[in-house]
N, CA, C and O atoms as a GROMACS GRO file, in nm:
protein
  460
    1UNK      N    1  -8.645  -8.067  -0.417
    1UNK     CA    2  -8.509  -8.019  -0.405
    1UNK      C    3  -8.415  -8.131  -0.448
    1UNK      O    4  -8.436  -8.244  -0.403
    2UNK      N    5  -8.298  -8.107  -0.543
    2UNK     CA    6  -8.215  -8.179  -0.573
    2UNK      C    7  -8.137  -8.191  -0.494
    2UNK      O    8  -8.076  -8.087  -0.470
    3UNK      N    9  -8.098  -8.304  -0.418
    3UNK     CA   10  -7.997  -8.316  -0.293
    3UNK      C   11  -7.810  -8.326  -0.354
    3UNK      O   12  -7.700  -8.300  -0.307
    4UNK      N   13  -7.871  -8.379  -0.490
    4UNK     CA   14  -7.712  -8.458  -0.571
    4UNK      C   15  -7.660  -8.342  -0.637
    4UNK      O   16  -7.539  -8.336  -0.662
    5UNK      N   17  -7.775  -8.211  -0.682
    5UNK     CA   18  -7.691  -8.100  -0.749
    5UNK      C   19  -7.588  -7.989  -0.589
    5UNK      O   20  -7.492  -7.912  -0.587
    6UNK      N   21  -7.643  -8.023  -0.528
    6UNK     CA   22  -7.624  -7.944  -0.387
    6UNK      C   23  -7.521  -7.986  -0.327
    6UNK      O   24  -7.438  -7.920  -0.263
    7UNK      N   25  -7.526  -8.117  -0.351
    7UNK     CA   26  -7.368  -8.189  -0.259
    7UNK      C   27  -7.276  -8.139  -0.361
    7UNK      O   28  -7.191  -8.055  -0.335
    8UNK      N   29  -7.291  -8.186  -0.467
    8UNK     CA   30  -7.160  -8.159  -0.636
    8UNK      C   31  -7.111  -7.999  -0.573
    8UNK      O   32  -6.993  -7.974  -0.597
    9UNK      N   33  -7.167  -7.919  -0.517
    9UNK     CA   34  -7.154  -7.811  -0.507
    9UNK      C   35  -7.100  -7.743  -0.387
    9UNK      O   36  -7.066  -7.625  -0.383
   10UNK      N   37  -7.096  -7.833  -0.285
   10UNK     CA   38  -7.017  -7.822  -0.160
   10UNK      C   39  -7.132  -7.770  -0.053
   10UNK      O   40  -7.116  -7.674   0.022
   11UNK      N   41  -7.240  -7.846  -0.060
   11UNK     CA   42  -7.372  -7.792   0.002
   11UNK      C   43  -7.367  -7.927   0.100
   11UNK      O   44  -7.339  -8.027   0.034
   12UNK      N   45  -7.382  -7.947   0.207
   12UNK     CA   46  -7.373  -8.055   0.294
   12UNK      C   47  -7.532  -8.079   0.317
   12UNK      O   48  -7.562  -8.067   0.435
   13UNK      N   49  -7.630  -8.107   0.238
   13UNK     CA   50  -7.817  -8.020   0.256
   13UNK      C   51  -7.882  -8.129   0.378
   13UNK      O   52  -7.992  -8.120   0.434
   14UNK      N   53  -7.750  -8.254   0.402
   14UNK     CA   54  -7.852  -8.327   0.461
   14UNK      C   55  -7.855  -8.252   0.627
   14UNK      O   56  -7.954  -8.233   0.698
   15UNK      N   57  -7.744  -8.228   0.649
   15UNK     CA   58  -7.665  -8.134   0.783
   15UNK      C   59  -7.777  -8.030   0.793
   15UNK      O   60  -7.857  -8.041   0.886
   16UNK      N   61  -7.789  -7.924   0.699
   16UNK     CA   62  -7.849  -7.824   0.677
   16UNK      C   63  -8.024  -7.849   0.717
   16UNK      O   64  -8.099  -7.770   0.775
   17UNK      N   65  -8.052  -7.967   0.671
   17UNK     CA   66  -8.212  -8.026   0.703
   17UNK      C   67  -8.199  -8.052   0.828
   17UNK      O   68  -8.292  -8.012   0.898
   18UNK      N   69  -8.107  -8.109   0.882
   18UNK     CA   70  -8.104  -8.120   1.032
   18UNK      C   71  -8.089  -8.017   1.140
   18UNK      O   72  -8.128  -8.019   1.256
   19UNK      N   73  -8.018  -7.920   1.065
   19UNK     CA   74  -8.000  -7.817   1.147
   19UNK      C   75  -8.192  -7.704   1.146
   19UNK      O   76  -8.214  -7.596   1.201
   20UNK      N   77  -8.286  -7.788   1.062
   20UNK     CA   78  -8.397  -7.746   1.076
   20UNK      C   79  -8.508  -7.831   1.102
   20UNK      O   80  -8.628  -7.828   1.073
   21UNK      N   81  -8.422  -7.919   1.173
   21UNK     CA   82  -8.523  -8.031   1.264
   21UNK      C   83  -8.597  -8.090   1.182
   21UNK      O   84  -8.716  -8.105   1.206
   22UNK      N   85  -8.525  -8.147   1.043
   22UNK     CA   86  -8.583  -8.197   0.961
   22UNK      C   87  -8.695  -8.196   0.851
   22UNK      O   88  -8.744  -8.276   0.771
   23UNK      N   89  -8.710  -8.061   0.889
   23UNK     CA   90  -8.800  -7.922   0.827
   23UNK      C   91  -8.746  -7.948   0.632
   23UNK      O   92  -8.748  -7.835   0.582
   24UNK      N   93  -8.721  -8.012   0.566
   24UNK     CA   94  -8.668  -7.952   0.407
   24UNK      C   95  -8.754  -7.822   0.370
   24UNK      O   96  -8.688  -7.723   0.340
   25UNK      N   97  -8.869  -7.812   0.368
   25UNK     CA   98  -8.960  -7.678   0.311
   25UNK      C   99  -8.849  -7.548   0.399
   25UNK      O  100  -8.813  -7.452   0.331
   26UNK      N  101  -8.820  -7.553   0.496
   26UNK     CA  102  -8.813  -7.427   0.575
   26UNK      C  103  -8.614  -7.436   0.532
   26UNK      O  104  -8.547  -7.334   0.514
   27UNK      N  105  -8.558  -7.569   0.526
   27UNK     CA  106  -8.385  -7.555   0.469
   27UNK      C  107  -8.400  -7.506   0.348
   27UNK      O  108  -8.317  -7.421   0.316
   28UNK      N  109  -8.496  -7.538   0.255
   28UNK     CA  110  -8.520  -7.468   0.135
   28UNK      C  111  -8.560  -7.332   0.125
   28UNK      O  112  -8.506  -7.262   0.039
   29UNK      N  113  -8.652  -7.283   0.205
   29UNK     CA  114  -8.683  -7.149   0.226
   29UNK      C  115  -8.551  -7.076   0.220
   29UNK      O  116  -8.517  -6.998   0.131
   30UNK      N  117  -8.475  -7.114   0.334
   30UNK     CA  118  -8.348  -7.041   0.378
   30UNK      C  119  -8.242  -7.062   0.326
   30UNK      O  120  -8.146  -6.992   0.360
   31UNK      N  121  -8.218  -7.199   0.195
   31UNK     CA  122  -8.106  -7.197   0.108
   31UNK      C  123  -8.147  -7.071   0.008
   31UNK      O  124  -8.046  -7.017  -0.036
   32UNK      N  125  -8.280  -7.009  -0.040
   32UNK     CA  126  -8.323  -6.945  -0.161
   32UNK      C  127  -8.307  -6.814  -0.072
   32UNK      O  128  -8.306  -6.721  -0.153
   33UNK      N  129  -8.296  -6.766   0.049
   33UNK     CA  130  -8.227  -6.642   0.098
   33UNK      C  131  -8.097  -6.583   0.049
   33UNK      O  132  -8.061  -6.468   0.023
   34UNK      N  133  -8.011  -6.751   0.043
   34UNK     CA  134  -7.886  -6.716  -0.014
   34UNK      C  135  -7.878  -6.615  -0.142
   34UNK      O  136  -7.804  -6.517  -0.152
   35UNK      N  137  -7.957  -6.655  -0.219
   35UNK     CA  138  -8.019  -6.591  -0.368
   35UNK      C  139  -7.959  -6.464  -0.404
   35UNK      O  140  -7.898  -6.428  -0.504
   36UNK      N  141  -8.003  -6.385  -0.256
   36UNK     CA  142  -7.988  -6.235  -0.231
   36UNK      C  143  -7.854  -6.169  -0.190
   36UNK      O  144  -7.809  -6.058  -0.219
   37UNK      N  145  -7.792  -6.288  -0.101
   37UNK     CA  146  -7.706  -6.263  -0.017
   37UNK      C  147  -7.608  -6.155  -0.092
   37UNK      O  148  -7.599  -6.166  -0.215
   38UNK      N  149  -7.536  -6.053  -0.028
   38UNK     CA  150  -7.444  -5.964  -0.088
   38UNK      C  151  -7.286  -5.996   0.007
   38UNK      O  152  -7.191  -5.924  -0.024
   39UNK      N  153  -7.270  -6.073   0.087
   39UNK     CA  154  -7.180  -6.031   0.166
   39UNK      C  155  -7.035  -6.012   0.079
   39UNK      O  156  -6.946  -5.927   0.068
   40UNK      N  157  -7.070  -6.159   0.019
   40UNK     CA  158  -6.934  -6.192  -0.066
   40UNK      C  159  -6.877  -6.026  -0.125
   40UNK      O  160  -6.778  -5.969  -0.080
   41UNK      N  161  -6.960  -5.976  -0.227
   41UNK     CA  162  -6.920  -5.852  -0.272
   41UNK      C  163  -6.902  -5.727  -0.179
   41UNK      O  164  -6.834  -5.625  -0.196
   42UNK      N  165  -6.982  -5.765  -0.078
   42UNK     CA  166  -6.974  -5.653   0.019
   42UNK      C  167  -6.816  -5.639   0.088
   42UNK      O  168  -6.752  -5.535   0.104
   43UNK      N  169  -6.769  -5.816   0.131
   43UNK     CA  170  -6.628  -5.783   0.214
   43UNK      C  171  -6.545  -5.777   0.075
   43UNK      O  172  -6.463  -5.690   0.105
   44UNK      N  173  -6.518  -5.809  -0.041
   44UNK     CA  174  -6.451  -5.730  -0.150
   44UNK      C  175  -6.382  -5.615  -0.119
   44UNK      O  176  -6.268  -5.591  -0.080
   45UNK      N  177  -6.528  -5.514  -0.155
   45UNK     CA  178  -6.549  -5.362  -0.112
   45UNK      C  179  -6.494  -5.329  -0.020
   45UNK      O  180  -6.390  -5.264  -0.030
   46UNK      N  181  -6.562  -5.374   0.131
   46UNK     CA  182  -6.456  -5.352   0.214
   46UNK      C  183  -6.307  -5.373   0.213
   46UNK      O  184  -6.228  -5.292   0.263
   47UNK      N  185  -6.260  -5.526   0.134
   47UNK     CA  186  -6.097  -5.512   0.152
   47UNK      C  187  -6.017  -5.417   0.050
   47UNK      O  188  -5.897  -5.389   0.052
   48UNK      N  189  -6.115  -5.377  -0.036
   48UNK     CA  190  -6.025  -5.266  -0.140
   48UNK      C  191  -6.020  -5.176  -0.081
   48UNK      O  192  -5.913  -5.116  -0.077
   49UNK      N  193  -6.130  -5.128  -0.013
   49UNK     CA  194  -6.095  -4.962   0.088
   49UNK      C  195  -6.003  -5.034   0.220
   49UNK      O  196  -5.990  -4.967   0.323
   50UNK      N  197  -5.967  -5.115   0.215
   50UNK     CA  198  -5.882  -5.174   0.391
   50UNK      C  199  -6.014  -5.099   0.524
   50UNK      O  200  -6.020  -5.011   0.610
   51UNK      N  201  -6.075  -5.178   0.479
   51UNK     CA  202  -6.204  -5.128   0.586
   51UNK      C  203  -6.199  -5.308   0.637
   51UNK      O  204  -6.242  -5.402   0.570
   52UNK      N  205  -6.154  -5.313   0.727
   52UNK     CA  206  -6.082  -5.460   0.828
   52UNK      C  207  -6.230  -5.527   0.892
   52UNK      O  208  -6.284  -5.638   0.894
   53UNK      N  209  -6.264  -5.376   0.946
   53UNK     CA  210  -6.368  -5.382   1.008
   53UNK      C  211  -6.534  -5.472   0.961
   53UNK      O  212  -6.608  -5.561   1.002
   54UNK      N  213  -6.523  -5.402   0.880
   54UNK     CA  214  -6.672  -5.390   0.762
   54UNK      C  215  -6.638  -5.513   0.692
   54UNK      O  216  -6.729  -5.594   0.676
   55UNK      N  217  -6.520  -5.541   0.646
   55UNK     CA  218  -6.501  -5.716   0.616
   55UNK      C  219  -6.511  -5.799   0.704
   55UNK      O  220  -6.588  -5.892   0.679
   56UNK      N  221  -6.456  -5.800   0.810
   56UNK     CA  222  -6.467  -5.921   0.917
   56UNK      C  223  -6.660  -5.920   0.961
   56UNK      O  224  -6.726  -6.022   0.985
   57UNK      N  225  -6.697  -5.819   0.962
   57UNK     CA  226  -6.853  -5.848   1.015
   57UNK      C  227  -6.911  -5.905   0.891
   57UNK      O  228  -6.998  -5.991   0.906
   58UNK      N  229  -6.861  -5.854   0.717
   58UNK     CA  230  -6.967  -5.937   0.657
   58UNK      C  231  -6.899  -6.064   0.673
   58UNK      O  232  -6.979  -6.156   0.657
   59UNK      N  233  -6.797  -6.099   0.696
   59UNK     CA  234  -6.736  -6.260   0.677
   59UNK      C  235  -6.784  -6.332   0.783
   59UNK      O  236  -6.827  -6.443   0.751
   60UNK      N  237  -6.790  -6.306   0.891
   60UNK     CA  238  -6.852  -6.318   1.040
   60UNK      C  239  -7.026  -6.384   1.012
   60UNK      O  240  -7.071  -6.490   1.054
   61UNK      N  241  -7.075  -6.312   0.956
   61UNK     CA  242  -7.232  -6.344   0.927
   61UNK      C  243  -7.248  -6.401   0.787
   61UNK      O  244  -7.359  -6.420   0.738
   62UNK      N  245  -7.141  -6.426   0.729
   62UNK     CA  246  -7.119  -6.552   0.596
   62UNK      C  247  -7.089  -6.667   0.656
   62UNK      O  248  -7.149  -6.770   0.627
   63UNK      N  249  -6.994  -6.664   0.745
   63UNK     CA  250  -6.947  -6.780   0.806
   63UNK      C  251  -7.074  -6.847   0.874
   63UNK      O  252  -7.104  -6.963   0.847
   64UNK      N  253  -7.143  -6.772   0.959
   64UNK     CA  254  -7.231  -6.818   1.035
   64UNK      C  255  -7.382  -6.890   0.977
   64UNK      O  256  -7.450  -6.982   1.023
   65UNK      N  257  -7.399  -6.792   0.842
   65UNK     CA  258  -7.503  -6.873   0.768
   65UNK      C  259  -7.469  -6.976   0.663
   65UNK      O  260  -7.554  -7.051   0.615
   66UNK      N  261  -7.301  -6.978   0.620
   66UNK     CA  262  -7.346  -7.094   0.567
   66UNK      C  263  -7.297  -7.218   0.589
   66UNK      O  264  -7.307  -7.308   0.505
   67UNK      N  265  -7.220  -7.238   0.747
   67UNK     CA  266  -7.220  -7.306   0.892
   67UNK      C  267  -7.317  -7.387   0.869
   67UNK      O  268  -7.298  -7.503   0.832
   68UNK      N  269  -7.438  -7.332   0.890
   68UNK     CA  270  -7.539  -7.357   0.945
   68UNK      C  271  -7.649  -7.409   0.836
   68UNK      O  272  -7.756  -7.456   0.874
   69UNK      N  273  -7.617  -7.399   0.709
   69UNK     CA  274  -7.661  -7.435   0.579
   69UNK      C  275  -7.630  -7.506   0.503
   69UNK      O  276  -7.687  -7.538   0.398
   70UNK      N  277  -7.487  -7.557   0.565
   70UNK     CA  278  -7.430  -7.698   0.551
   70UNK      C  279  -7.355  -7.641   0.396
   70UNK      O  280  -7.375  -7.704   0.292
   71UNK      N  281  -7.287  -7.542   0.400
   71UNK     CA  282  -7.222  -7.448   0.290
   71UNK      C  283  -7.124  -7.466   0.318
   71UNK      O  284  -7.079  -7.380   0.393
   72UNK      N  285  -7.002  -7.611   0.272
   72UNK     CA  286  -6.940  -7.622   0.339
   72UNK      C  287  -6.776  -7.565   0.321
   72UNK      O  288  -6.689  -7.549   0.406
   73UNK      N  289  -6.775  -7.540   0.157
   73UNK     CA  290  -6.642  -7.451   0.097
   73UNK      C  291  -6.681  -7.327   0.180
   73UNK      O  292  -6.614  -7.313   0.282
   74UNK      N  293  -6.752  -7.256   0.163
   74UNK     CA  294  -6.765  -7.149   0.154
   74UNK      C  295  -6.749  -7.117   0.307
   74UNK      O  296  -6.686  -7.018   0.344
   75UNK      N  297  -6.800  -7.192   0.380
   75UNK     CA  298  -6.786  -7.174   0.562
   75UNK      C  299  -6.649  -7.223   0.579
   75UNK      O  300  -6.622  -7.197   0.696
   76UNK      N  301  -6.546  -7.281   0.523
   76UNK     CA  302  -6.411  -7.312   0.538
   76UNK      C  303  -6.332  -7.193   0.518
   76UNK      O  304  -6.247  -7.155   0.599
   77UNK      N  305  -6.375  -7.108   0.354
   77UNK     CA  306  -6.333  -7.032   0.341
   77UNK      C  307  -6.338  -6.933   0.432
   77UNK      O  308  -6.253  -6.902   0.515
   78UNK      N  309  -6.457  -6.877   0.406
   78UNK     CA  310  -6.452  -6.777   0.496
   78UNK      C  311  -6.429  -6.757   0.662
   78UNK      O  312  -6.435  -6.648   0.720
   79UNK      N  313  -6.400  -6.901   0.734
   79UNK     CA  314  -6.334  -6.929   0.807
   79UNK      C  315  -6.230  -6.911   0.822
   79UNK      O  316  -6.186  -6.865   0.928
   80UNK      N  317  -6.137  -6.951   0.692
   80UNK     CA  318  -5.975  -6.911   0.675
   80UNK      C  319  -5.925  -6.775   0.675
   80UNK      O  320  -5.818  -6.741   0.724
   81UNK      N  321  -6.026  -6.682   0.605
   81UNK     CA  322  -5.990  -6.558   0.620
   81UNK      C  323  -6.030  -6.466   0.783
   81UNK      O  324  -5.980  -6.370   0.841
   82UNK      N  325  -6.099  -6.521   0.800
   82UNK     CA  326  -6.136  -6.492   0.952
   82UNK      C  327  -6.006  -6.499   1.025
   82UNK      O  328  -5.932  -6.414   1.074
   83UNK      N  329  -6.003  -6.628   1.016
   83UNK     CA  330  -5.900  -6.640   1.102
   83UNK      C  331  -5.742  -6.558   1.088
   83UNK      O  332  -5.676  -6.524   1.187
   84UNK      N  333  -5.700  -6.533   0.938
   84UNK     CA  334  -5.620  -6.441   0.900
   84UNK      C  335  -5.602  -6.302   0.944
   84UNK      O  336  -5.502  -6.234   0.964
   85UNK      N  337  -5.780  -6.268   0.958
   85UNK     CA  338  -5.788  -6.108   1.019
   85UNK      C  339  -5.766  -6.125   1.187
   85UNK      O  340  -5.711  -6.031   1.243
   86UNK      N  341  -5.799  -6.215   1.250
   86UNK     CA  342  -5.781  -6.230   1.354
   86UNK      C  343  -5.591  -6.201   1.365
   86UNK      O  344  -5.541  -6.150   1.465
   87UNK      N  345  -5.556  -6.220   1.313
   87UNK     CA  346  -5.408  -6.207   1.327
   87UNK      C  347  -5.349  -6.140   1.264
   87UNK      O  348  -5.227  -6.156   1.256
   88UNK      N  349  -5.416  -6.035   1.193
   88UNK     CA  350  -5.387  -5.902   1.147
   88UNK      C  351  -5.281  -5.908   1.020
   88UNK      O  352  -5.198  -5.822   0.992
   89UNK      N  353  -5.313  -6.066   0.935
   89UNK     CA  354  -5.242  -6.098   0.812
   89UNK      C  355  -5.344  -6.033   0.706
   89UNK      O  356  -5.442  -6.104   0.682
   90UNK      N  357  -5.337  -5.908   0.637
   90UNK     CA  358  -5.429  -5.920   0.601
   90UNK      C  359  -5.404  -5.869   0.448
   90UNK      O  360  -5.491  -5.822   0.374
   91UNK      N  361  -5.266  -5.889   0.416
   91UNK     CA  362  -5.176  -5.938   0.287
   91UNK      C  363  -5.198  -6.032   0.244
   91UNK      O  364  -5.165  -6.041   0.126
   92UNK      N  365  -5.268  -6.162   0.310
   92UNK     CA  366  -5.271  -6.304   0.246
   92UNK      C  367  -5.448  -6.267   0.211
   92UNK      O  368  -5.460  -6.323   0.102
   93UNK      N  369  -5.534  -6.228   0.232
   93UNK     CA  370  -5.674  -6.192   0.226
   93UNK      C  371  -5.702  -6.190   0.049
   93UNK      O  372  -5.804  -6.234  -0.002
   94UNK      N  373  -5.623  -6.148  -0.003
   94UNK     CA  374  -5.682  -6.120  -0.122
   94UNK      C  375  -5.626  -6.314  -0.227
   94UNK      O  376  -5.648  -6.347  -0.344
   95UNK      N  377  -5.566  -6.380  -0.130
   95UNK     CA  378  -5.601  -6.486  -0.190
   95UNK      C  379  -5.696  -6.550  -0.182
   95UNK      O  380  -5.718  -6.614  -0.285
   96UNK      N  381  -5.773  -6.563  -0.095
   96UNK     CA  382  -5.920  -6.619  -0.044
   96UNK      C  383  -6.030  -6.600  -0.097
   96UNK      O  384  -6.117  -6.683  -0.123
   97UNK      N  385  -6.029  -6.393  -0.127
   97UNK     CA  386  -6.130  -6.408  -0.186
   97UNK      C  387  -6.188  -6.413  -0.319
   97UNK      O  388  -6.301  -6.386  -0.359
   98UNK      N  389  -6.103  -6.448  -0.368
   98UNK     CA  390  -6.149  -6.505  -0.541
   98UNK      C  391  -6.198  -6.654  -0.484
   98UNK      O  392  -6.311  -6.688  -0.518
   99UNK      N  393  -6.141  -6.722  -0.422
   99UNK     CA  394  -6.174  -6.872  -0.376
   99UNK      C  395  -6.309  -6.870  -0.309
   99UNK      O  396  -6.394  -6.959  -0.320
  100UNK      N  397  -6.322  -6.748  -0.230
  100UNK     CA  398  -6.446  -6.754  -0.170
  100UNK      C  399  -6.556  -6.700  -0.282
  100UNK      O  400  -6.667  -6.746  -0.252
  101UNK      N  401  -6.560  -6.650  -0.353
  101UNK     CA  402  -6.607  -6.594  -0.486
  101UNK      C  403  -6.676  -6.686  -0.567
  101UNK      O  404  -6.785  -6.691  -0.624
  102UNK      N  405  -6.552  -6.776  -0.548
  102UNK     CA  406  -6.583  -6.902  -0.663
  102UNK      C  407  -6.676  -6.961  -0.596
  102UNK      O  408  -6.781  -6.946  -0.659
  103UNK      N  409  -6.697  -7.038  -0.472
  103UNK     CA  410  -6.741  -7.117  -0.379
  103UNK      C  411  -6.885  -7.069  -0.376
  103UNK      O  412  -6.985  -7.133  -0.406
  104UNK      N  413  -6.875  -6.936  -0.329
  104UNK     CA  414  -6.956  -6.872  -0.299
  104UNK      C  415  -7.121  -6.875  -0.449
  104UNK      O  416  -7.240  -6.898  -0.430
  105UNK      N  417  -7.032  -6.837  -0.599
  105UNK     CA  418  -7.098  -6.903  -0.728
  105UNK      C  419  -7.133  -6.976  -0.728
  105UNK      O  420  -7.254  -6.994  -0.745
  106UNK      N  421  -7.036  -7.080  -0.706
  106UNK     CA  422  -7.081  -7.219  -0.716
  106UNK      C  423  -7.223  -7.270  -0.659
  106UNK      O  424  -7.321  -7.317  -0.718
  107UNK      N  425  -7.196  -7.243  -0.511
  107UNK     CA  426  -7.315  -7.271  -0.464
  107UNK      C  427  -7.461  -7.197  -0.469
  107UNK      O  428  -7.565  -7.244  -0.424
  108UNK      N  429  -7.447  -7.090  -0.523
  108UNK     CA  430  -7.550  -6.986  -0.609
  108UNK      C  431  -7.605  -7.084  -0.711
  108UNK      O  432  -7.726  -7.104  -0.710
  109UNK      N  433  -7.527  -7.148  -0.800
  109UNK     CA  434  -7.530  -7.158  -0.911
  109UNK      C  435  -7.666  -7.327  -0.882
  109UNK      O  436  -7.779  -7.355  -0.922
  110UNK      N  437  -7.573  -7.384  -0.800
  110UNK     CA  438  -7.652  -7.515  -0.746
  110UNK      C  439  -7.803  -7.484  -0.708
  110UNK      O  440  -7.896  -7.529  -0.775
  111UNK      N  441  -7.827  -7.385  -0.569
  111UNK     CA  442  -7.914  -7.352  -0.508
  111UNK      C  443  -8.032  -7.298  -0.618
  111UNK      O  444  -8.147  -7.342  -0.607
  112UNK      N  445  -8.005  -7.224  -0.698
  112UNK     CA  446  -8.078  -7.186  -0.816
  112UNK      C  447  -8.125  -7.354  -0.893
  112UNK      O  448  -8.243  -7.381  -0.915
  113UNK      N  449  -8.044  -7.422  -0.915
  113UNK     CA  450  -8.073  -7.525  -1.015
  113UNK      C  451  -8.202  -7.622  -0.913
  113UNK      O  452  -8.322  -7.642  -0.936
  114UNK      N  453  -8.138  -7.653  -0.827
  114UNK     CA  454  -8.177  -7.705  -0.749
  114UNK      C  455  -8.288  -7.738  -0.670
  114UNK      O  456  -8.323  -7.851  -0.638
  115UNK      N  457  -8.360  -7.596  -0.632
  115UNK     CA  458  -8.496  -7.554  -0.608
  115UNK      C  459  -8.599  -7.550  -0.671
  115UNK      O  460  -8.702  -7.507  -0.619
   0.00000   0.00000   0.00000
């Protein structure tokens, strides 16, 4: 695993190894989950239909995996918008998520190279 393409990319991997007890095979397992991940497009979807709901749960379980994966734009981001829906701003939302989009690539883009 490339540690230097992963940081360039807003991947914190050493955090992420720790958060698997120093496990790299098993942080790697679970960075290449990302691979699949749909949420990003999923809360999109949801904010074009104003489905509040169905966005905050996929942002909720984005936030939480990539927290925890040491994903660290992307857990800011989608932190920021969290916190936006929490307060029922949800006019400012569609700035985020092109940012989270990007972030979200980006670190696709790494995790792929990387592995």
């Amino acid at each position: 695993m490339d540690h230097a393409l992963l940081i360039n990319a807003g991947i914190d991997c050493k955090v992420g190894i720790g958060r698997c007890m120093g496990n790299e095979a098993l942080y790697s397992r679970l960075l290449s989950r990302m691979l699949d991940d749909t949420n990003v497009p999923r809360t999109r979807a949801f904010l074009a239909e104003q489905d509040y709901e169905g966005a905050y749960a996929r942002l909720h379980e984005l936030k939480g995996v990539s927290g925890n994966l040491g994903m660290d734009r992307v857990f800011e981001i989608s932190s920021a918008m969290l916190r936006l829906m929490r307060e029922n701003d949800y006019e400012n939302l569609s700035q985020h998520i092109d940012d989270l989009e990007i972030a979200f690539n980006d670190a696709i883009v790494a995790i792929r190279a990387a592995l």
